[in-house]
C-alpha positions in Angstrom: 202.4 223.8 -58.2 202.2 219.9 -57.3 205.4 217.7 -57.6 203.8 215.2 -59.0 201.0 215.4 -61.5 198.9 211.9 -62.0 196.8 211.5 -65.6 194.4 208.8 -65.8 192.3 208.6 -68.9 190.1 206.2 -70.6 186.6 205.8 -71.6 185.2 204.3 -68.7 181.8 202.8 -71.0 184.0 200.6 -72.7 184.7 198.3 -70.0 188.3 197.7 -69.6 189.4 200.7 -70.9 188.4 202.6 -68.3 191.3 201.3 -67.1 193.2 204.4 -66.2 190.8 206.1 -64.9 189.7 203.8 -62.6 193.0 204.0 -61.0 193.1 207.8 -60.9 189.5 207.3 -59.4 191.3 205.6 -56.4 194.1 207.7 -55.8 192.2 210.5 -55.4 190.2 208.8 -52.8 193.6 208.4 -51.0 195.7 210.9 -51.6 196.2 214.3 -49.3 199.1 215.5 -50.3 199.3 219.1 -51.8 202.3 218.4 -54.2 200.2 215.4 -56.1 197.6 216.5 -58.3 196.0 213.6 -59.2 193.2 213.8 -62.8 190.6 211.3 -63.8 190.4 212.4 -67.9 188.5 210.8 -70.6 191.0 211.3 -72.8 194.2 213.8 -73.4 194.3 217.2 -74.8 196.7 219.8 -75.6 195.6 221.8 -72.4 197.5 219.6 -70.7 201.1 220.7 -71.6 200.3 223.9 -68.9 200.2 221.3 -66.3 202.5 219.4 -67.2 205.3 221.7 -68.2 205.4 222.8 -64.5 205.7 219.4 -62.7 208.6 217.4 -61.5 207.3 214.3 -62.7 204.6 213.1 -64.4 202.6 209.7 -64.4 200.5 208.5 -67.1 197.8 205.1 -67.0 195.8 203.8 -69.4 194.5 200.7 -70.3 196.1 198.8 -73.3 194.9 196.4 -76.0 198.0 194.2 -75.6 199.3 192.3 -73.1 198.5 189.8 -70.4 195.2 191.0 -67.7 196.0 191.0 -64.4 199.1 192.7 -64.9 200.9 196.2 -65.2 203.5 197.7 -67.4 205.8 200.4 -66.6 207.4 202.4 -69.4 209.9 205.3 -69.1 208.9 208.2 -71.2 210.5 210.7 -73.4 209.2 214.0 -75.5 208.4 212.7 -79.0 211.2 213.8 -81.4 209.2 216.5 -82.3 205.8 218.5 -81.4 203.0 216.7 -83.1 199.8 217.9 -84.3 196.3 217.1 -81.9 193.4 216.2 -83.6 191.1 213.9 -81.4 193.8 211.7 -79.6 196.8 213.0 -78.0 199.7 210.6 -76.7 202.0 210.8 -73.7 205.3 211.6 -75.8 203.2 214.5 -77.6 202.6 216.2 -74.8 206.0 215.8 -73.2 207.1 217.2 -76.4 204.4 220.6 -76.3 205.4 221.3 -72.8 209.3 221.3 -73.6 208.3 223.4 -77.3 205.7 226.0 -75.5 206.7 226.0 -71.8 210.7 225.4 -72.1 210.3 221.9 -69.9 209.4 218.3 -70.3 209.6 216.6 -66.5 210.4 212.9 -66.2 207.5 210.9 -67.1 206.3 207.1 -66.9 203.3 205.2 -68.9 201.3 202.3 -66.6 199.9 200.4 -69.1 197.4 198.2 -67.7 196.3 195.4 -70.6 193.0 194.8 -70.6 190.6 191.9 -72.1 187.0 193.8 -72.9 186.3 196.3 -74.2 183.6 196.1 -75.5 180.4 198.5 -74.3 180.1 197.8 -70.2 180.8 200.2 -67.3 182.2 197.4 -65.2 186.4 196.3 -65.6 187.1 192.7 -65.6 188.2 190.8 -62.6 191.9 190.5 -64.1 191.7 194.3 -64.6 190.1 195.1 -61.0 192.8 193.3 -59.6 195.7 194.8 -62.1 194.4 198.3 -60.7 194.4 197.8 -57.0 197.8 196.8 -57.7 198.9 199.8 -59.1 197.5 201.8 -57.1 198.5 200.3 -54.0 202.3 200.2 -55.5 201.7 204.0 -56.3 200.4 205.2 -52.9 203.0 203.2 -51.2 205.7 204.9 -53.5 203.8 208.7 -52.7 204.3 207.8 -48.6 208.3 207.6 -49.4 209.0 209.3 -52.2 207.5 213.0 -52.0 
């Protein structure tokens, strides 16, 4: 089982909210290590607690509504207090917190947010959002080629 398991989701038709998956996109491109499984998701779903209740560490990007383009924000994670219910949207926490209630284990986890400034219907990111993503993912792969 990999490491290190990589989730990014967004809806990649509503311009910068494709966001996340754009960088997934690119680090599967790069990456050859077996112990990083890297997904490209339009969204999250329960099914995901397997996965993640069986990696060392977990890595979440998405795009966000807030914040300044061009940017990146790294926030530690944590199981939500409690299991939640899934309807059509499932967050980071709620999964952390499936995977520790079904599975017995929650790994360390991180949210890249990545703010964006359209999202409105495109298949294109913004420059500012192009450029917050080949950051990430350069400061990711860099960070794979020491870390695991």
């Amino acid at each position: 089982m990999p490491k290190l398991l990589i989730l990014g989701y967004g809806n990649p038709l509503r311009g910068d909210d494709g966001a996340g998956r754009a960088a997934a996109d690119a680090l599967q491109a790069i990456v050859r290590d077996p112990n990083v499984d890297v997904l490209s998701l339009h969204q999250l779903t329960p099914e995901l607690m397997v996965k993640i209740s069986v990696a060392d560490r977990v890595i979440f990007i998405d795009a966000s509504a807030s914040g300044r383009p061009g940017r990146y924000q790294r926030i530690p994670l944590h199981p939500a207090p409690q299991c939640a219910s899934f309807t059509h949207h499932a967050t980071p926490e709620a999964l952390l917190s499936g995977a520790r209630a079904l599975y017995g284990r929650a790994p360390e986890a991180v949210l890249y947010l990545i703010p964006g400034q359209n999202f409105e219907p495109a298949d294109t990111l913004s420059a500012p959002v192009r450029f917050a993503v080949q950051l990430l993912v350069s400061e990711l792969s860099d960070s794979l080629q020491t870390s695991v």
